[in-house]
C-alpha positions as CSV (number, residue, x, y, z in Angstrom):
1,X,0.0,0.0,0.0
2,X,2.8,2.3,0.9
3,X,3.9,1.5,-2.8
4,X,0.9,3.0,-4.4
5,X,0.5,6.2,-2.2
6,X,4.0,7.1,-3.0
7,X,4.1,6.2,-7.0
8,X,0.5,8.4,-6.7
9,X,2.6,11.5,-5.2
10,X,5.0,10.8,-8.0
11,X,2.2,11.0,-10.4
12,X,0.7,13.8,-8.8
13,X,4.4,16.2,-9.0
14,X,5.0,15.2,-12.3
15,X,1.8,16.3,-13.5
16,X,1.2,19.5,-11.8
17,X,4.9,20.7,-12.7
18,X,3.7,20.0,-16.7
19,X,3.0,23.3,-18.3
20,X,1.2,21.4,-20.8
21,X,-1.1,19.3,-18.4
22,X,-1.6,23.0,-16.5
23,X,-2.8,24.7,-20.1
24,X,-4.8,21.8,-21.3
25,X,-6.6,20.5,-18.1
26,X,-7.7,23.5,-17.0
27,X,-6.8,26.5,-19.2
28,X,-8.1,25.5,-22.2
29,X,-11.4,24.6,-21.1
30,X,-12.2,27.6,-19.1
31,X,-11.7,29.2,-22.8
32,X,-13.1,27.1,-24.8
33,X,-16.4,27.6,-22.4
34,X,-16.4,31.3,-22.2
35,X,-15.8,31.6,-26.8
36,X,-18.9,29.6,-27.1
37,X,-20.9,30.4,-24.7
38,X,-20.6,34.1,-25.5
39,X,-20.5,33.5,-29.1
40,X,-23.5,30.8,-29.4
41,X,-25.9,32.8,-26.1
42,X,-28.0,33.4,-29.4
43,X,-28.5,29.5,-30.4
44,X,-28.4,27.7,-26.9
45,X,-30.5,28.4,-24.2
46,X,-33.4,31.6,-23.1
47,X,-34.1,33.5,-26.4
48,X,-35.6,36.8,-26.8
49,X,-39.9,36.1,-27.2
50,X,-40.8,36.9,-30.9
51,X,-42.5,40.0,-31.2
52,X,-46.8,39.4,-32.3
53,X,-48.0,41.8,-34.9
54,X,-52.0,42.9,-34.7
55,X,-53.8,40.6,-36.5
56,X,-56.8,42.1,-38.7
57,X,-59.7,39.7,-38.2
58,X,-63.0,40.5,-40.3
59,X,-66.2,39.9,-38.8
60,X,-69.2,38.7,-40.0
61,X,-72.6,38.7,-38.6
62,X,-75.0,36.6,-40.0
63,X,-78.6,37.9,-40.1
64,X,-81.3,37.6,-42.0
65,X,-82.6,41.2,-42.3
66,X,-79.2,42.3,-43.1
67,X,-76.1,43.3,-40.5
68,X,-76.6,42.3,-36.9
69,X,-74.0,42.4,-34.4
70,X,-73.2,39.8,-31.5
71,X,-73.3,41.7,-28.0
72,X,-71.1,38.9,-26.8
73,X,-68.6,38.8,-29.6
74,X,-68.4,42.8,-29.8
75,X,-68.0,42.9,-26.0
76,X,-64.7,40.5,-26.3
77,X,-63.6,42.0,-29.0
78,X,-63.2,45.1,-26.7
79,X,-61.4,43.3,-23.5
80,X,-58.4,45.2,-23.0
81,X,-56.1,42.3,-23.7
82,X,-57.0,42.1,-27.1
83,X,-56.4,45.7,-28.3
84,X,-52.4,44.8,-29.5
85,X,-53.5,41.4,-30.7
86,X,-56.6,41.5,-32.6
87,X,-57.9,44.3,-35.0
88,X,-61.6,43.8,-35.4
89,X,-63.1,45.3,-39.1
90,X,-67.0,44.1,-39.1
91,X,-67.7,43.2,-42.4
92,X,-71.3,42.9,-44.0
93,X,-71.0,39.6,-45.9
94,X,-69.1,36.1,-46.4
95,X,-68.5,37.0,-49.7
96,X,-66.9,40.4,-48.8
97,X,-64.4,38.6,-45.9
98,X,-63.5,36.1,-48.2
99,X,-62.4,38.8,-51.2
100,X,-60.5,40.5,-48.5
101,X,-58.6,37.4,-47.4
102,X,-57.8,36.7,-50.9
103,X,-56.7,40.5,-51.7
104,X,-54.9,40.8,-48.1
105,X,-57.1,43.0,-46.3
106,X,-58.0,40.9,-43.8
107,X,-55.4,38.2,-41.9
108,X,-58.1,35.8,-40.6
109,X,-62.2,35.8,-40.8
110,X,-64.6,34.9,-38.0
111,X,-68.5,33.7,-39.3
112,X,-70.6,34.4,-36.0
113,X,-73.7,32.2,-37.0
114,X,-77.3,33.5,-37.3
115,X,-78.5,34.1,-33.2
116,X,-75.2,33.5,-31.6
117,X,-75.8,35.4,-28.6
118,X,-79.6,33.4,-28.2
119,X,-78.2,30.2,-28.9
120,X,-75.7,30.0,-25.9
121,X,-77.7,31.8,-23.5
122,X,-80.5,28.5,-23.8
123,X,-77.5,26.5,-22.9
124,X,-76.4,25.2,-27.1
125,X,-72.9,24.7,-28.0
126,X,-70.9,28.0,-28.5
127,X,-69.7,27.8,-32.3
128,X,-68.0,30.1,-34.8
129,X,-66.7,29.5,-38.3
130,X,-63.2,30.5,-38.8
131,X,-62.0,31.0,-42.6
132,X,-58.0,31.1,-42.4
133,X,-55.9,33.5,-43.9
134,X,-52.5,33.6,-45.8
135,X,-50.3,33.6,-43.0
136,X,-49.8,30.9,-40.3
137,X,-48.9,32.6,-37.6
138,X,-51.9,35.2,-38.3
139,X,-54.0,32.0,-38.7
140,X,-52.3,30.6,-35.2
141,X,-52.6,34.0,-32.9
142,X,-56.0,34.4,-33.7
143,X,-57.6,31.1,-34.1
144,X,-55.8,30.7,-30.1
145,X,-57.9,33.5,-29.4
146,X,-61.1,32.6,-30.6
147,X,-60.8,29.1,-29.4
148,X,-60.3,30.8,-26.0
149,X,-63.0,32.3,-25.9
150,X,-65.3,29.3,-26.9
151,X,-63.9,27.2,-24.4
152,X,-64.7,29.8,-22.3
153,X,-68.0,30.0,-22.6
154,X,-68.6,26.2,-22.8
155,X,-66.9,25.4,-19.7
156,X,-69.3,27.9,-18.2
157,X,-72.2,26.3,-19.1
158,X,-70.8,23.0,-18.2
159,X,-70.9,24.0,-14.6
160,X,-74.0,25.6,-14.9
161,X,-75.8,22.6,-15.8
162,X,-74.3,20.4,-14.4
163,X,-74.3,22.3,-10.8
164,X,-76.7,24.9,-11.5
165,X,-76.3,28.7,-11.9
166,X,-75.6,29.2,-8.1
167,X,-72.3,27.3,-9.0
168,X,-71.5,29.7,-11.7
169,X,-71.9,32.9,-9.6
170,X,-69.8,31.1,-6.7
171,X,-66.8,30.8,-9.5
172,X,-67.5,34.0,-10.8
173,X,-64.8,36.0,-8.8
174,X,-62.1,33.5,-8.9
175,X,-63.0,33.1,-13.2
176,X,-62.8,36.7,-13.3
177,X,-58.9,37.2,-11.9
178,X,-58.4,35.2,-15.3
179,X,-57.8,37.4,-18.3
180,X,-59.3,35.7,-21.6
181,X,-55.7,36.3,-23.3
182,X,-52.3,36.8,-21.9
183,X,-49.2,37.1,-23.8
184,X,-46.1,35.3,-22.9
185,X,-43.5,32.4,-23.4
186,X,-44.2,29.2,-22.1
187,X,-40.8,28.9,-20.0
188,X,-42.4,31.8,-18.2
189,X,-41.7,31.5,-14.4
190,X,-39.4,28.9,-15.1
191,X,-36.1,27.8,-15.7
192,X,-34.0,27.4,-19.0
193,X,-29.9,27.1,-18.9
194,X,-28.1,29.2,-20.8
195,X,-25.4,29.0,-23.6
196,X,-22.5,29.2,-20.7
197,X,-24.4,26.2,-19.0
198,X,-24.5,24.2,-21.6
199,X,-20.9,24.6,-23.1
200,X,-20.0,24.9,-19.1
201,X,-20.9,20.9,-19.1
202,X,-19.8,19.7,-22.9
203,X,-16.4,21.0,-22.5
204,X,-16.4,19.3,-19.2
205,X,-17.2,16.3,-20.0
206,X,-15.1,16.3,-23.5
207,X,-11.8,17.4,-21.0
208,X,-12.5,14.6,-18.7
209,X,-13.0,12.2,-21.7
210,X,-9.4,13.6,-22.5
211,X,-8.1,12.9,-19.2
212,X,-7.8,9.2,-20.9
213,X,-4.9,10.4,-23.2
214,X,-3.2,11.2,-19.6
215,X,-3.7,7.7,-18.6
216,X,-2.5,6.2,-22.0
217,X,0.6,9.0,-21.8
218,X,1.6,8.1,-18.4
219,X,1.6,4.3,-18.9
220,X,3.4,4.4,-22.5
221,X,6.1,7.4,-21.0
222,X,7.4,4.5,-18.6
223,X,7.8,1.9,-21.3
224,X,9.2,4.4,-23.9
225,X,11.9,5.6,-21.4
226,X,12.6,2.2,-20.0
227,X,11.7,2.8,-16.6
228,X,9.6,0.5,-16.0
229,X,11.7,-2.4,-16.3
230,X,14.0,-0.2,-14.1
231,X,10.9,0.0,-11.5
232,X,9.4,-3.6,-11.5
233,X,13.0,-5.3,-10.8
234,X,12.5,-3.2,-7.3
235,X,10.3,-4.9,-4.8
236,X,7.7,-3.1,-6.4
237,X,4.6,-4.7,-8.1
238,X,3.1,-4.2,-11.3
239,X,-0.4,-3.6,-10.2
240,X,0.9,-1.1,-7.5
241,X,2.8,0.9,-10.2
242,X,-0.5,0.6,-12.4
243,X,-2.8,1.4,-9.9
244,X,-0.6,4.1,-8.4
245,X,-0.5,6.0,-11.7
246,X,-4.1,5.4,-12.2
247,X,-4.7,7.2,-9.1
248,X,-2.5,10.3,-9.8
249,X,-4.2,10.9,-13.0
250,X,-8.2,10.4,-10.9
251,X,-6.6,12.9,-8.5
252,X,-6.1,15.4,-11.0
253,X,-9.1,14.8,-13.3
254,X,-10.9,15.5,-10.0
255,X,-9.1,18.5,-9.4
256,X,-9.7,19.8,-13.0
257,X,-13.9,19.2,-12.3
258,X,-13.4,21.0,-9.4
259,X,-11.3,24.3,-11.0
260,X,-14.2,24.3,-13.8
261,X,-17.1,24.3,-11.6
262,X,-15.9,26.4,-9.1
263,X,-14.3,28.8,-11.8
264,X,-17.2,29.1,-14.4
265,X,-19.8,29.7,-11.4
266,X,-17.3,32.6,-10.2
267,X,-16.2,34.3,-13.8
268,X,-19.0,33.3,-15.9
269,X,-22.1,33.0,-13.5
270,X,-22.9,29.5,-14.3
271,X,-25.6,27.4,-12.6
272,X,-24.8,24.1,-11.5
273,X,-28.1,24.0,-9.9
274,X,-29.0,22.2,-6.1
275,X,-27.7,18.9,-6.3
276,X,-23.6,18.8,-5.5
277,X,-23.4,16.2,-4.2
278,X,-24.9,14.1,-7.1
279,X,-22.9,16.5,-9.3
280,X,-20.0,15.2,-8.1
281,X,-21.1,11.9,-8.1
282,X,-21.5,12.0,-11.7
283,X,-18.1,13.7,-12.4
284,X,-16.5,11.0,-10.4
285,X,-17.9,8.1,-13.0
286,X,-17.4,10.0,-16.0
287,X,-13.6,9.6,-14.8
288,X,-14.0,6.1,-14.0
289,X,-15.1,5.7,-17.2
290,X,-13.2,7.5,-18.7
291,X,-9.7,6.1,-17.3
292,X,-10.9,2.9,-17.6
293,X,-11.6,2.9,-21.3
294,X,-8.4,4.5,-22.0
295,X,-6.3,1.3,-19.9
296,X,-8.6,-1.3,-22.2
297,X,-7.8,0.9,-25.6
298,X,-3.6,1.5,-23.8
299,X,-3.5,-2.6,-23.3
300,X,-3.9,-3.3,-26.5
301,X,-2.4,-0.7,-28.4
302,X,1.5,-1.0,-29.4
303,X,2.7,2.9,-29.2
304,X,1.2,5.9,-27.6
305,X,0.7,7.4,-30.8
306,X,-1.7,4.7,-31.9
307,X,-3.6,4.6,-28.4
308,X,-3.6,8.2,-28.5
309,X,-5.4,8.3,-32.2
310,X,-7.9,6.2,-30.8
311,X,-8.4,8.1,-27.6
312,X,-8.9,11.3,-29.6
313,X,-10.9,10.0,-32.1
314,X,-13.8,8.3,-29.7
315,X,-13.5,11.3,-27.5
316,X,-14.5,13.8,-30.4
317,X,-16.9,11.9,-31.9
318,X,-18.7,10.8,-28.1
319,X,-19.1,15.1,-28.0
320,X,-20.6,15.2,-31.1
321,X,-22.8,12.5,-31.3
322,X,-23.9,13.4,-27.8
323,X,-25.1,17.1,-28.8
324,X,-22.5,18.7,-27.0
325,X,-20.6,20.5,-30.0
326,X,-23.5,21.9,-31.3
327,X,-27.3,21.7,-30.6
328,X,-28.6,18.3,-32.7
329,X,-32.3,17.5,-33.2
330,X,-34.0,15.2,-30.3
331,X,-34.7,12.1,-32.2
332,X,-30.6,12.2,-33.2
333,X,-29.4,12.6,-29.5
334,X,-32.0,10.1,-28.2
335,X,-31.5,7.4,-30.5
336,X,-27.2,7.2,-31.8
337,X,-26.5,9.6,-28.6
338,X,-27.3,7.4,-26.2
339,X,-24.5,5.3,-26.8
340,X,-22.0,7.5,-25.8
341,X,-20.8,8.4,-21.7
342,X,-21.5,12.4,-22.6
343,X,-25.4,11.7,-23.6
344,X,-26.1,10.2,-20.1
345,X,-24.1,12.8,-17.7
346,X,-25.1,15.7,-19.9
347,X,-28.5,15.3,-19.9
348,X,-28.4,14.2,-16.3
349,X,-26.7,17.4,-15.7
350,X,-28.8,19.4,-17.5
351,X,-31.9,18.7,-15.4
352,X,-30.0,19.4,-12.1
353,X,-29.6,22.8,-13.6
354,X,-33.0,23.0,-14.2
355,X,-33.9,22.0,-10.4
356,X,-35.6,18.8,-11.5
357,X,-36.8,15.9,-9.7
358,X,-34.1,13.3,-8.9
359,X,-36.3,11.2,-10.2
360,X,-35.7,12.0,-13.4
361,X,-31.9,11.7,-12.7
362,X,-32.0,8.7,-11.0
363,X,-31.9,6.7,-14.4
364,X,-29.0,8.3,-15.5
365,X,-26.9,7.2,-12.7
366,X,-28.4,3.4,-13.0
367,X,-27.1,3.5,-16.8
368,X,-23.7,5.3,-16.0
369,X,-23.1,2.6,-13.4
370,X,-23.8,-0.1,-15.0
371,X,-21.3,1.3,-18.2
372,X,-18.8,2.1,-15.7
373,X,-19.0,-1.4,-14.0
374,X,-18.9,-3.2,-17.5
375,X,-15.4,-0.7,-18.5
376,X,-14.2,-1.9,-15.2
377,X,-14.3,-5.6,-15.3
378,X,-13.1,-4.8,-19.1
379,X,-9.8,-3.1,-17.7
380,X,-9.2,-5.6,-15.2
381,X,-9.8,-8.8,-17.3
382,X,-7.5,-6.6,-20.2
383,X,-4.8,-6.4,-17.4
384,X,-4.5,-9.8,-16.0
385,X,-4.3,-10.8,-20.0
386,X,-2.1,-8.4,-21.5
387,X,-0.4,-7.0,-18.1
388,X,1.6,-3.6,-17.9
389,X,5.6,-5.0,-18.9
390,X,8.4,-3.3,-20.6
């Protein structure tokens, strides 16, 4: 034991006195997350709510002795939540809101059928007939705020026949506190990461992914310089040198999670949301993982350069299959990303940011544990068959 604490120390100073290790462990990421997060704010994350133009909506009233308007309709169409969302024009005839669909007058049409008001008030369906215009979102703003309306009514019939009008008038002042249209996103009141989150937990992930190539430079450096022979002829065994330098390189990897959280949330304000300590339980299997992929892939490659190549390769390609290069549609990252380690912390991370249930977390961690414990076994069985020899 005293073996592998002091090879681990050894590890440890020869790392930490590497400019190299220094700039790319913990330099370069901090970068990397502030260029993209700043750069991509626009792509990623909370976006500015898309401005909704008045919508001119043509009336018609169907009489039979010519024009007669709704009391009901007119007296919505007046609500002052409407006024910067729907432009009423009454028009006289089908004919005439149709023309003016066609010509662009009008953005949407609304048929109020022949005694509208009568009909609801002896307790009939509320219907309108809706002619679309040329624009969808036209079509979409105000067909929402027609439909609003009819539900409206209908549900207060529903109660009133069903539990009579007393019922009604008991709901009345509670209905009323309800405006018949508000404006808004539907993250309102809730919570969205940003950009810097985002990138804040790629790059992460992608560095600790990267902490690999340490593992597969560390054991290839003593082999290359022809130390290790040098070291294993000491009463010194080969699994305490291997598990010595394995635990150098977790040391720093955990240092290096540390230094991003702690230094994004400082310079760049980013959330990691309310769960630390299942944040760091995550970080501590993404490096299990990750080391113990790169001693399967360092076992059975010849040189560093060839284990390397590999090392580099599957860790690019886990960030971009995973979504965490750039933002890839939900049926790509649900189906291919899920068989990378980056799909099942990121989104796992992701959630804590967004203060959800550990429920929802929970089967992250099952799958990450169970890919961690099958990389494991894999490292172990690769080292009692190859073995770590000069």
């Amino acid at each position: 034991m005293r073996n592998i604490w002091t090879i681990m120390i050894y590890e440890l100073r020869r790392l930490f006195i590497s400019r190299s290790i220094i700039i790319n462990m913990f330099l370069l990421p901090l970068l990397l997350i502030f260029l993209l997060g700043a750069s991509l704010s626009s792509v990623i994350g909370d976006k500015a709510a898309s401005k909704i133009d008045p919508v001119r909506v043509g009336v018609v009233n169907l009489s039979g002795e010519g024009y007669e308007s709704s009391a009901m309709i007119d007296s919505f169409l007046k609500t002052p939540e409407l006024k910067d969302i729907i432009i009423p024009v009454k028009v006289g005839s089908r004919e005439t809101a149709e023309s003016g669909l066609r010509a662009g007058k009008y953005a949407y049409a609304v048929i109020v059928p022949l005694g509208f008001d009568k009909k609801v008030q002896s307790g009939e369906t509320a219907k309108l007939e809706f002619v679309l215009g040329k624009d969808r979102t036209d079509n979409m703003v105000a067909g929402t705020v027609f439909d609003n309306f009819l539900n409206n009514i209908n549900y207060k019939q529903s109660v009133a026949m069903t539990l009579g009008p007393e019922a009604l008038t008991a709901t009345a002042p509670s209905l009323g506190e309800q405006p018949s249209v508000k404006v808004g996103a539907l993250s309102e009141g809730g919570r969205s990461y940003t950009a810097s989150q985002f990138y804040a937990v790629s790059m992460m992930l992608m560095f600790l992914l990267y902490s690999g190539l340490t593992v597969s430079s560390s054991l290839f450096n003593e082999k290359e310089n022809h130390t290790l022979f040098r070291i294993t002829s000491m009463p010194v065994k080969g699994s305490e040198l291997f598990i010595g330098k394995m635990l150098g390189v977790g040391v720093v990897s955990v240092v290096q999670c540390a230094a991003i959280i702690i230094l994004t949330h400082l310079l760049f304000g980013v959330n990691w949301g309310n769960r630390p300590g299942l944040l760091l339980l995550f970080c501590l299997l993404m490096i299990i993982a990750s080391m113990t992929l790169s001693i399967v892939i360092s076992m059975f490659s010849k040189t560093k350069a060839s284990a390397g190549s590999i090392v580099n390769v599957i860790t690019v390609v886990m960030t971009f299959i995973s979504g965490g290069m750039a933002p890839l549609p939900e049926s790509w990252v649900n189906s291919v990303g899920v068989f990378t380690l980056n799909h099942w912390v990121l989104q796992a991370v992701l959630k804590m940011m967004l203060h959800a249930e550990v429920s929802e977390i929970l089967p992250n961690l099952l799958v990450l544990s169970i890919i961690c414990l099958v990389l494991f076994s894999a490292a172990v069985i690769s080292y009692r068959k190859v073995g770590y020899h000069g």
